[in-house]
Each structure stands twice: as C-alpha cells, then as structure tokens.
C-alpha positions as CSV (number, residue, x, y, z in Angstrom):
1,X,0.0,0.0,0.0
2,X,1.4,3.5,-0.5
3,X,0.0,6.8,0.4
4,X,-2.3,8.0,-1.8
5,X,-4.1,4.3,-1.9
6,X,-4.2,5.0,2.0
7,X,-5.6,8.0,2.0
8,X,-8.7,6.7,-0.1
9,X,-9.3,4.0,2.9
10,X,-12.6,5.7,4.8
11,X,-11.0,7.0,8.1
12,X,-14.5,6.0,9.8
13,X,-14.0,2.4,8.9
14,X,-10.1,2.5,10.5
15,X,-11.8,4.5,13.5
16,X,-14.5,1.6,13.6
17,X,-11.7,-1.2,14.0
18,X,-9.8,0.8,17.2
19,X,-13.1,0.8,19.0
20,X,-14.1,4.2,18.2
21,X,-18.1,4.9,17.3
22,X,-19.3,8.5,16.4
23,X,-21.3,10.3,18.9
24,X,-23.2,12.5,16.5
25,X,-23.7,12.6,12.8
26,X,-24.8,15.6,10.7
27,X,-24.8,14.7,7.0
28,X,-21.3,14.6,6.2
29,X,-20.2,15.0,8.9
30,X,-19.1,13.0,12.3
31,X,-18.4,13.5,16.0
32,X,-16.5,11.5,18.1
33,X,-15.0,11.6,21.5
34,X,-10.8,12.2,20.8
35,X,-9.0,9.0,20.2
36,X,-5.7,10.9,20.9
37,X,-6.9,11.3,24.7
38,X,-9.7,11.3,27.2
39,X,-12.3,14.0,27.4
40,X,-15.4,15.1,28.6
41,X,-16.5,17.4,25.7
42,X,-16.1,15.0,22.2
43,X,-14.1,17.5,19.8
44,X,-13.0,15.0,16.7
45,X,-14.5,16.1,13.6
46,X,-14.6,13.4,10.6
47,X,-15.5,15.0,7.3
48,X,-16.7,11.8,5.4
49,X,-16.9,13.3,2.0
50,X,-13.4,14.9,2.0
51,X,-12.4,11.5,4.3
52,X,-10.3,14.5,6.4
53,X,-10.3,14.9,10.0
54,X,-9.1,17.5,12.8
55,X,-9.5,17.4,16.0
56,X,-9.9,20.7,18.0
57,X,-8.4,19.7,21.3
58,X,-5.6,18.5,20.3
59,X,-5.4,21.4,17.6
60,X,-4.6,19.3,14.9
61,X,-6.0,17.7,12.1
62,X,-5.5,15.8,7.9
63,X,-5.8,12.6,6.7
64,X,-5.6,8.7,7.3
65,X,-1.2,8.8,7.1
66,X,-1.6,11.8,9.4
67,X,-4.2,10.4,12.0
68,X,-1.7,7.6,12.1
69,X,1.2,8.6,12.3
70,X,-0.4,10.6,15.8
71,X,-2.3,7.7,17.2
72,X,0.7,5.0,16.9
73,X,3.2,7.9,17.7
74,X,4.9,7.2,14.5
75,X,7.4,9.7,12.8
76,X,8.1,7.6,9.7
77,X,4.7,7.5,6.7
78,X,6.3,4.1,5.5
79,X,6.2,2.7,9.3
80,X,2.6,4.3,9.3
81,X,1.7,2.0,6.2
82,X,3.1,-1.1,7.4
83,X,1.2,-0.3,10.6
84,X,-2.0,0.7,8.7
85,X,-1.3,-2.8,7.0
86,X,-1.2,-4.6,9.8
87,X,-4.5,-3.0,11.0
88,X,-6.5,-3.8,8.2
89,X,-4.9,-7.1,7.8
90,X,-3.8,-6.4,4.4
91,X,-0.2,-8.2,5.5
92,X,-0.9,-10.6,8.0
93,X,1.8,-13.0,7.1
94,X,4.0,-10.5,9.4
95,X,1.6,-10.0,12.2
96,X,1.8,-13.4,13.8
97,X,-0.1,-16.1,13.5
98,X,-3.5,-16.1,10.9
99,X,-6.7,-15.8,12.5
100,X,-9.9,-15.3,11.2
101,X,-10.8,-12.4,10.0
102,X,-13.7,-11.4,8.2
103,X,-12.4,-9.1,4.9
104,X,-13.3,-5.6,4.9
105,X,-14.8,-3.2,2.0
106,X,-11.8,-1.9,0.6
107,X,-11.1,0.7,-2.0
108,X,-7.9,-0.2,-2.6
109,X,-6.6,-0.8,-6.3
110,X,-5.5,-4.1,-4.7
111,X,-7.7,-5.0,-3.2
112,X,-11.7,-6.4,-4.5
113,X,-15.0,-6.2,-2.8
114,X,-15.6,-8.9,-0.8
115,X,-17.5,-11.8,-2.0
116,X,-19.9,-13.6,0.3
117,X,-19.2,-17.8,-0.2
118,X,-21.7,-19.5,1.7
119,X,-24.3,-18.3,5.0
120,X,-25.2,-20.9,7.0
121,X,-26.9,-22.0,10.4
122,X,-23.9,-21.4,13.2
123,X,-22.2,-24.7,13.8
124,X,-18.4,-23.5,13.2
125,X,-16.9,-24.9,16.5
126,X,-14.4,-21.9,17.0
127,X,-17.6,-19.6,16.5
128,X,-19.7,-21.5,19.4
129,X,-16.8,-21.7,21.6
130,X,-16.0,-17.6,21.5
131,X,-19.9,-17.1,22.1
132,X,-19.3,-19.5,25.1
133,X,-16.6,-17.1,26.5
134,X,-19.0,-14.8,26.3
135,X,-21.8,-16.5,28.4
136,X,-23.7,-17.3,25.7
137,X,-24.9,-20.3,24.2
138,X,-25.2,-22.0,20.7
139,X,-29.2,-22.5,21.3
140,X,-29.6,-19.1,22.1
141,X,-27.4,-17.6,19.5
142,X,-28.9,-20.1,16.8
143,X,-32.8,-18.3,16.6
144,X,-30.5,-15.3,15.7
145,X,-27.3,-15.7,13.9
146,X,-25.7,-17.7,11.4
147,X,-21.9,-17.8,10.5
148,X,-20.6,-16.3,7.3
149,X,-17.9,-17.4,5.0
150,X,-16.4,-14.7,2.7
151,X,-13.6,-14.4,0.2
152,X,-11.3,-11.6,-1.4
153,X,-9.0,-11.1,-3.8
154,X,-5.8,-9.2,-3.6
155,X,-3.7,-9.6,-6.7
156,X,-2.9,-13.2,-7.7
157,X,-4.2,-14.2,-3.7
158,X,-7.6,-14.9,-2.6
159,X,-8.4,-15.4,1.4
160,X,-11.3,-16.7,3.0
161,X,-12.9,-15.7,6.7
162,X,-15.7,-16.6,8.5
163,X,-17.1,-15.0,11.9
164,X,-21.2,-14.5,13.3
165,X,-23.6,-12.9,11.0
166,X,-26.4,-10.8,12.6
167,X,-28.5,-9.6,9.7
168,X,-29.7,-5.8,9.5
169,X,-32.5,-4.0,7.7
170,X,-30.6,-2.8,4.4
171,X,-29.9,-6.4,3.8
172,X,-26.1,-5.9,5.3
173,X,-24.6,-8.0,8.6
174,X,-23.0,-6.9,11.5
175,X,-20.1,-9.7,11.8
176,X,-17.9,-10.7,14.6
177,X,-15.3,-13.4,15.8
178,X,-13.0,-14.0,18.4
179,X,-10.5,-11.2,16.7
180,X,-12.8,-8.5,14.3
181,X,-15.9,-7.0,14.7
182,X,-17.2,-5.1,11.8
183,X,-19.8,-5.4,9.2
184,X,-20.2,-6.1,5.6
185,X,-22.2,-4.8,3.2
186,X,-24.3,-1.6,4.2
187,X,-24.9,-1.0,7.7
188,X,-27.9,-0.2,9.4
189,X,-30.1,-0.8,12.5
190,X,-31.6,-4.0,13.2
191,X,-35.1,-4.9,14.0
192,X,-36.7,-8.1,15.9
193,X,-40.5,-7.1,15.4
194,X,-43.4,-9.0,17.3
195,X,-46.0,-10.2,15.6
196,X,-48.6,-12.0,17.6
197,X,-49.9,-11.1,20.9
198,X,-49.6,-12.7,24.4
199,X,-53.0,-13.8,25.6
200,X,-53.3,-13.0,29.5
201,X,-50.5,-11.2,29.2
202,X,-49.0,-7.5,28.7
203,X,-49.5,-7.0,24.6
204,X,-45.5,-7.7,24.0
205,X,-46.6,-5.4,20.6
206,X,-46.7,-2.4,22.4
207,X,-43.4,-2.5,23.9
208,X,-39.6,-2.5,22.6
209,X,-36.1,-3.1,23.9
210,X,-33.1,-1.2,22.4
211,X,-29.4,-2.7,22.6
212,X,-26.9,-1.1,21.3
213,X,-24.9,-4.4,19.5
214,X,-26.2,-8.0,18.7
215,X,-23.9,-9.4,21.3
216,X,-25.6,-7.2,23.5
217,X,-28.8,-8.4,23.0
218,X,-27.7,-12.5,23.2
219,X,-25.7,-11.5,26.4
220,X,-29.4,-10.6,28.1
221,X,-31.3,-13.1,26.7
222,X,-28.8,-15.4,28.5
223,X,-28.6,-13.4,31.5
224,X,-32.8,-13.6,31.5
225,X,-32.6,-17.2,30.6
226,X,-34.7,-17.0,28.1
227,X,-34.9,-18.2,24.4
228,X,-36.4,-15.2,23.0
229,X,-37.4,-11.6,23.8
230,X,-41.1,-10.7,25.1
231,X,-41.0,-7.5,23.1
232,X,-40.2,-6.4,20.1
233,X,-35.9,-5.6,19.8
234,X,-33.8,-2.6,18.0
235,X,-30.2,-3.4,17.7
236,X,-28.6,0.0,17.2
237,X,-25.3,-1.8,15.8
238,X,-23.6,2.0,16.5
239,X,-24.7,4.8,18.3
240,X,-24.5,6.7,15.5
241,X,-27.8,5.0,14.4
242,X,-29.6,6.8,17.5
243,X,-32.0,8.3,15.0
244,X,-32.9,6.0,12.9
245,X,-34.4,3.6,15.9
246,X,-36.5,6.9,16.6
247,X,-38.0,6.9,13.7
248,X,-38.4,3.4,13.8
249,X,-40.6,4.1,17.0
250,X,-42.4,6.7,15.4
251,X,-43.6,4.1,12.8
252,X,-45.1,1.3,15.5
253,X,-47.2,1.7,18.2
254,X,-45.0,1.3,21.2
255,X,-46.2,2.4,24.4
256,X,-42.9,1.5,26.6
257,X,-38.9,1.6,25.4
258,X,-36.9,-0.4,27.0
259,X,-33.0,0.8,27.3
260,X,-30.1,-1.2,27.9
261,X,-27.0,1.2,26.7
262,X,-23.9,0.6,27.6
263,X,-22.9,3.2,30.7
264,X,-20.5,5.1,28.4
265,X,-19.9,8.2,26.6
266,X,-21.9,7.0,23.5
267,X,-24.4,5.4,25.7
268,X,-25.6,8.2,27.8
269,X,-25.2,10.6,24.0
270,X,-28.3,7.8,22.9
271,X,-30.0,8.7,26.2
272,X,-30.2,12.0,26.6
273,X,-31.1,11.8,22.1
274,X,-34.0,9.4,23.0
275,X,-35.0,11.5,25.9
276,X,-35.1,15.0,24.2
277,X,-37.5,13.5,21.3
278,X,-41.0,15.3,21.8
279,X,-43.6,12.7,23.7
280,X,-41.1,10.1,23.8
281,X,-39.5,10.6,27.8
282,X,-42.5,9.1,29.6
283,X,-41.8,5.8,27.1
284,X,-38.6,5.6,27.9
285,X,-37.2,3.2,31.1
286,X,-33.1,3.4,31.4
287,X,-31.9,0.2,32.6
288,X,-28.1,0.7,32.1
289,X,-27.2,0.8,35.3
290,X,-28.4,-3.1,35.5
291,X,-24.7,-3.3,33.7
292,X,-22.7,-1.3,37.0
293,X,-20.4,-3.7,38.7
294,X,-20.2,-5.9,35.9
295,X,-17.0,-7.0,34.1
C-alpha cells in the first residue's frame, strides 16, 4: 500500500476497527470523543466526503497517514503503512499467526469487494466456543445468527474468513469473531419485530427493547434465561444510528422503550437523544445501570 491508496481508505472504517463509534452525525459530517486522549467534551471532527479529519483539542487535524502517524506515535509515513497494513490485515503473514478475519470493504486498487461464499446456520466450533466465553450459548445464538464465509481477492491471492452474522435492515450484517468486529455490506439498524400477541399477558406489541450491539442483545437473553425476547428488539449496531431507531418508533405503536446502553460516553449521548425527542421521555425506562459492577 502507499500513500495515496491509504488516503482513499474511509477514516470511519479504521476508526470503527480501534473501538471508536461517532457520537453524532450531521450529514457529512461526524463526532467522536478524541482518540488521541480522554475528554469530557467530544471535539473529533470526521469530514466523510473529503475523508479528512481535525480534532480541536488537540489542535490538529489531515488525513488517514496523518491520523496515524499521531495515534501509533509514529514519525516515519512508510512505518505508518506497514502499521495501517497490519491493522487492516492487508499483510498478515508478518503480524503473527493467521486468524480469522472477516475481509473488509476496501477501496484499494489491490484490493476487491468482498465476496460472500456461503451463510449458514452457526455450527463453526471456533464460532460456538467464543460465544461461550462470552456466556452465551449455541441454542440461544442459533434463533439469531448464522456464520458467514467470505472471500477476497488481492492480486494473484484470494483469502477466505468466517465469523457471526447478525442480519440488519438494508440487507447488510454486523459480523464478529473472536479477533474483528465489523460489518459487511451496508450497515444499518436491526429490528426483531413481534407479531402475535400474548394472551393473559401484557401485549408484548406495544413495547420494545433497544441494545446497542447484537452481542448485546444475546448476552441478556442469557442473563434472563430466556430463548427469546417478550418484546419487540432494535439493535442500534452503532450509536450513531440513534436516530434511525427513533423513527423506527415513530412508525409502530410502542407504548414503553426499553433501554439497555452501555454506561459510556456514547451510551448516555443515545439517552439524553431518546430523551429530548417530543412525547417520547414518559416511554422511555433506562436500565443501564443493570450493567454497573459488571465485568
């Protein structure tokens, strides 16, 4: 890779693999909290259009070499490539050993769109035994998610991943293994909608639970011990999605929301979003702090 091909890699899909989900969005524009530091008052800009970023704390800004060359600390631009390599796992015969990894969108002239191989009902033993870390188990994750096995070609070399497949509303997936979690494909909310109603019972139609990621919403349902929700489920899949799932609830009749954000920056910036929405507050029951004193 040299320069100019990394400057055409979408800063918001690096930002996206370090952990890092926007806080606002307003068209072309993103907010997150600084990467470079922590802070109460998020001040890093990401220009999408120009794929250009500054952020005004730090009083610094430019482009995917320059972002980083600051976040690694790295005064060289062909250290910052190899490093940007190794981060997008465009080299990973010289990061250790191989592990799955599910293969990105790229822009790259070297690199092709991914190509979906096969999508089918989760029985991939590595797959089962990292949702096991996570508390969860293969019944529970089965009504839900399936595994995913994609290819893509760089050059004369094709490689092949696999990881979970949670399926959104544009038709994309949020994906995740044991070492990646992305998406692929165009991302978007997710939505588990009930259909029937509960005789003798509250009308699980008028009510709906908001997660912020699919692993999220497995995690409860096997903290609940049980095989499926009562209501009707949003998966946010990013925070920056906040107001999508409000229109979402603008379009069914739910009479309670149900929150369980994560008891972060980005959580409480969904909260105080959902709150502020006229004739939504009295819908709305928080229960993040459900999550305090847990790992």
């Amino acid at each position: 890779m040299n320069a100019k091909q990394a400057k055409q890699i979408p800063l918001e899909e690096i930002l996206h693999r370090l952990g890092y989900q926007p806080i606002e969005e307003n068209r072309e524009e993103l907010l997150y909290s600084s990467p470079f530091r922590q802070e109460k008052a998020a001040s890093f800009f990401l220009n999408t259009a120009k794929n250009v970023w500054h952020d005004f704390g730090h009083g610094k800004g430019g482009n995917v070499v320059d972002f980083i060359m600051i976040y690694y600390q790295i005064t060289s631009v062909s250290t910052a490539l190899k490093q940007l390599d190794e981060l997008l796992g465009f080299n990973r015969e010289n990061i250790g050993p191989r592990v799955p990894r599910l293969a990105i969108e790229a822009k790259e002239s070297h690199a092709s769109q991914p190509k979906i191989l096969k999508i089918q009902p989760l029985q991939n033993k590595v797959l089962i035994e990292y949702l096991q870390t996570r508390g969860i188990k293969r019944q529970t994750a089965s009504a839900y998610v399936k595994e995913i096995y994609d290819s893509i070609k760089k050059g004369n070399e094709e490689k092949s991943d696999f990881a979970l497949a949670f399926p959104n509303l544009s038709g994309g997936y949020e994906v995740r293994n044991p070492y990646f979690k992305g998406s692929l494909g165009k991302k978007d909310i997710s939505l588990l909608a009930k259909r029937k109603r509960s005789e003798g019972k509250e009308d699980s139609q008028l009510a709906v639970t908001v997660f912020e990621g699919f692993m999220d919403f497995l995690s409860a349902l096997s903290f609940y011990q049980v095989a499926e929700a009562k209501t009707s489920v949003i998966v946010l899949n990013s925070v920056s999605f906040k107001q999508r799932a409000v229109h979402k609830m603008r379009e069914h009749p739910w009479k309670k929301v149900y929150l369980y954000l994560d008891q972060d920056e980005g959580g409480n910036q969904v909260l105080a979003h959902f709150i502020k929405q006229p004739g939504h507050s009295h819908l709305l029951q928080d229960n993040s702090d459900l999550y305090t004193g847990l790992p």
